[in-house]
C-alpha positions in Angstrom: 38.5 -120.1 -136.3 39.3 -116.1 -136.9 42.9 -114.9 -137.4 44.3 -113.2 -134.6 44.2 -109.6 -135.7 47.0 -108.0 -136.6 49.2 -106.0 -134.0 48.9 -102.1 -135.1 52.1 -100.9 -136.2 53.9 -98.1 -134.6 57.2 -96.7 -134.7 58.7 -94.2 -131.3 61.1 -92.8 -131.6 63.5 -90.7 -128.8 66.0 -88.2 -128.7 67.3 -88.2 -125.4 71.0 -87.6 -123.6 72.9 -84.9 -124.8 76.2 -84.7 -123.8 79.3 -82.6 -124.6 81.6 -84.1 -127.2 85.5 -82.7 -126.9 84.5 -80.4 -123.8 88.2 -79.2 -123.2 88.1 -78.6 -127.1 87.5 -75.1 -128.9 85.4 -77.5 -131.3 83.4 -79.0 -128.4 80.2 -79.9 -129.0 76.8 -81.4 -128.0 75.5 -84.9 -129.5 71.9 -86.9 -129.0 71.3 -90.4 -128.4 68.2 -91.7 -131.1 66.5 -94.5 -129.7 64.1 -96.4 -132.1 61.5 -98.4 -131.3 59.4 -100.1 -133.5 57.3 -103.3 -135.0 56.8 -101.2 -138.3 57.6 -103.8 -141.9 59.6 -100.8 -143.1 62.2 -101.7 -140.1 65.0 -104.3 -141.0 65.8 -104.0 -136.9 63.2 -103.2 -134.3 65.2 -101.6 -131.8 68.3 -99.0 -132.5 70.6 -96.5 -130.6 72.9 -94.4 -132.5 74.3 -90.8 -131.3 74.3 -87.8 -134.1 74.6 -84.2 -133.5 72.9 -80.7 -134.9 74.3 -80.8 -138.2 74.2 -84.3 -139.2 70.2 -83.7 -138.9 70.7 -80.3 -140.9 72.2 -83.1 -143.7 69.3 -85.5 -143.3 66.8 -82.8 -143.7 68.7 -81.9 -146.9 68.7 -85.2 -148.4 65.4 -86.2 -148.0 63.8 -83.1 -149.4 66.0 -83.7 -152.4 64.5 -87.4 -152.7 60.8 -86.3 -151.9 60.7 -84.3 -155.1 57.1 -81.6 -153.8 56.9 -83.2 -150.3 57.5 -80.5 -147.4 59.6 -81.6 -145.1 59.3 -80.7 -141.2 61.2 -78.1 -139.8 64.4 -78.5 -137.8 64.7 -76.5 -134.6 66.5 -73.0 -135.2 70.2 -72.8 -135.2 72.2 -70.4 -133.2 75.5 -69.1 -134.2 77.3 -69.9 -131.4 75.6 -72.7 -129.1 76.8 -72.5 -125.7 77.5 -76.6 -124.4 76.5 -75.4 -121.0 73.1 -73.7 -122.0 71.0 -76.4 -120.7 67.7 -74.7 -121.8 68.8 -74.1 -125.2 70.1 -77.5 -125.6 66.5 -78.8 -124.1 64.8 -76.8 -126.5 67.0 -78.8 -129.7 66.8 -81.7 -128.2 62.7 -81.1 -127.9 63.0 -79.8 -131.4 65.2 -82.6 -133.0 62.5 -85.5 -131.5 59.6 -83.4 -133.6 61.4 -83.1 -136.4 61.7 -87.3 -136.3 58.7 -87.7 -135.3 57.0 -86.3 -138.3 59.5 -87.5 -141.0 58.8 -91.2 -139.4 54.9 -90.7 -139.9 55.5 -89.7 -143.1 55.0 -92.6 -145.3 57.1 -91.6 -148.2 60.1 -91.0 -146.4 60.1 -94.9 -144.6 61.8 -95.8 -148.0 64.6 -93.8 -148.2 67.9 -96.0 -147.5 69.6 -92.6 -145.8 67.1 -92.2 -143.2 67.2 -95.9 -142.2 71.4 -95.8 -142.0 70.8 -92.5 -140.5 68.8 -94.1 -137.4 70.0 -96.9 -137.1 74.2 -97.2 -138.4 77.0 -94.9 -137.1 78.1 -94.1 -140.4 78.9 -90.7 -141.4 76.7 -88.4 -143.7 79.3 -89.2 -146.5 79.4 -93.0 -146.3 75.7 -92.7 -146.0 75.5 -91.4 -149.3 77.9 -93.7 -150.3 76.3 -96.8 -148.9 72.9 -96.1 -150.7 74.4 -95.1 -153.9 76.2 -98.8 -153.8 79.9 -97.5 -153.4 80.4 -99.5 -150.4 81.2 -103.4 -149.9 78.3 -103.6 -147.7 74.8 -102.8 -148.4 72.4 -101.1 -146.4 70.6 -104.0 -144.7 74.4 -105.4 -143.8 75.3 -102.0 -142.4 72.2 -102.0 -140.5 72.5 -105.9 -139.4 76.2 -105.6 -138.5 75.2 -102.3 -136.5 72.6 -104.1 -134.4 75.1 -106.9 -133.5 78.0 -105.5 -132.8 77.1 -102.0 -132.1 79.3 -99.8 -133.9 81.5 -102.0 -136.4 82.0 -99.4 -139.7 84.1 -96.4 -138.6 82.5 -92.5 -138.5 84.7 -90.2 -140.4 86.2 -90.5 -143.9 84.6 -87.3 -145.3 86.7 -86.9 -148.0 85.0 -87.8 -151.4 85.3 -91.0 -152.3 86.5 -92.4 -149.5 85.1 -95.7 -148.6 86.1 -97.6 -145.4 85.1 -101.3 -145.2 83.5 -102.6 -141.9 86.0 -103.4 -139.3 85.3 -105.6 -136.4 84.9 -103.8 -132.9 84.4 -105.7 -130.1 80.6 -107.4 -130.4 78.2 -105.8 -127.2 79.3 -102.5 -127.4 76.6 -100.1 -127.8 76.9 -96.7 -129.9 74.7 -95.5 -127.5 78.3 -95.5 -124.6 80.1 -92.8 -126.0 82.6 -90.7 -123.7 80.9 -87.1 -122.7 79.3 -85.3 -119.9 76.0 -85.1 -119.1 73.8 -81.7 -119.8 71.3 -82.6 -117.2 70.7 -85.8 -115.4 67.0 -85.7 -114.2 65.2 -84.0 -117.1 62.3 -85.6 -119.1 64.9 -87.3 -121.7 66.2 -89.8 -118.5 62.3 -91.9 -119.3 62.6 -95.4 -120.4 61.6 -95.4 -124.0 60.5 -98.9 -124.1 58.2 -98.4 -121.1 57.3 -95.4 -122.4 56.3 -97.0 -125.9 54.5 -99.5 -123.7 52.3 -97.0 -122.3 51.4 -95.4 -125.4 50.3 -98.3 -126.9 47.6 -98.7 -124.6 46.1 -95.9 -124.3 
C-alpha cells in the first residue's frame, strides 16, 4: 500500500491591525499584530500572534544580516521622520511593507534557523532579551520561551533594555492573548480585518 504523500509545507504569515500605542502620549505610536501560520518542521508552534512595532523590525533586519554573513536581506518599507498615527495611508503602506519584508525573510531558507527570528514571531520579548535568550543568558531557552508563549500568551515581560538585564518568566494569567493589547484602531474595514487562517486555507488550494 503507498504512503500517503506528504502534506506540502507552507508557512503565511500576516501583518494586520495597527493600532496607536500611548495615543494621549507625545511618544505615541503605531504597533502590528504578526499572525503566523504554519505546518513548516522549522516551527516549534504552528500558530502565533505577537504585536511589534517599526523599529523592532528595523532591529530584526539588523540582526539577521549580521548572521547571514553575504545573504541580502529584503528591504524594510521607508521610514519617515515623523510618522503621523493618524495617517491611515502611510500606515497602510508600512503595514503592506512590513508583511513583504516577512514574507521574503520566511521563504528564505537560511534565515528559518536563526533563534531571533523565531522569538521575534512568535514570543513578546524585547529586542534585548532576544539577544539574550539566544545567546543563553536567560533561564529559559528559546523553545521554552516560545512554548510558554503559546500557552499562556504573554508570560516573560517586554522591557528590560538595559544591558544585562535578564528578567525570568513570570506567570500571567493562562488564555490571554498578546494579540489584546489596549489601542485604537487605524481603520476597521481595510484588507488587514481577513481571517488569516481562511485565507491560508484558500491559498493552499489553489
Amino acid at each position: 500500500m503507498m504512503n500517503e504523500q506528504e502534506e506540502e509545507e507552507f508557512i503565511t504569515v500576516r501583518v494586520q491591525d495597527p493600532q496607536i500605542q500611548d495615543q494621549n502620549s507625545w511618544a505615541s505610536y503605531v504597533d502590528y499584530k504578526i499572525f503566523l501560520y504554519t505546518n513548516s518542521k522549522a516551527f516549534t508552534v504552528k500558530s502565533s500572534c505577537v504585536r511589534r512595532r517599526y523599529r523592532e523590525f528595523e532591529w530584526l533586519r539588523r540582526r539577521l544580516q549580521k548572521n547571514a554573513g553575504l545573504v541580502s536581506l529584503p528591504e524594510l518599507p521607508g521610514k519617515k521622520a515623523f510618522l503621523q498615527v493618524n495617517d491611515t495611508e502611510a500606515i497602510e503602506r508600512r503595514r503592506q511593507g512590513l508583511q513583504q519584508f516577512l514574507q521574503k525573510v520566511l521563504h528564505t531558507t537560511i534565515f528559518l534557523s536563526d533563534s531571533q527570528l523565531h522569538l521575534f514571531l512568535q514570543t513578546q520579548l524585547s529586542s534585548g532579551q532576544i539577544e539574550a535568550c539566544a545567546r543563553g543568558h536567560t533561564p529559559f531557552t528559546v523553545t521554552e520561551a516560545i512554548l510558554d508563549s503559546a500557552m499562556c500568551g504573554k508570560n516573560i515581560p517586554r522591557g528590560a533594555e538595559a544591558e544585562g538585564e535578564v528578567l525570568a518568566p513570570l506567570g500571567y494569567e493562562c488564555g490571554s492573548s498578546p494579540c489584546r493589547t489596549v489601542g485604537n484602531n487605524v481603520g476597521s474595514s481595510r484588507a488587514w480585518d481577513a481571517d488569516p487562517l481562511q485565507e491560508a486555507a484558500v491559498s493552499r488550494r489553489t
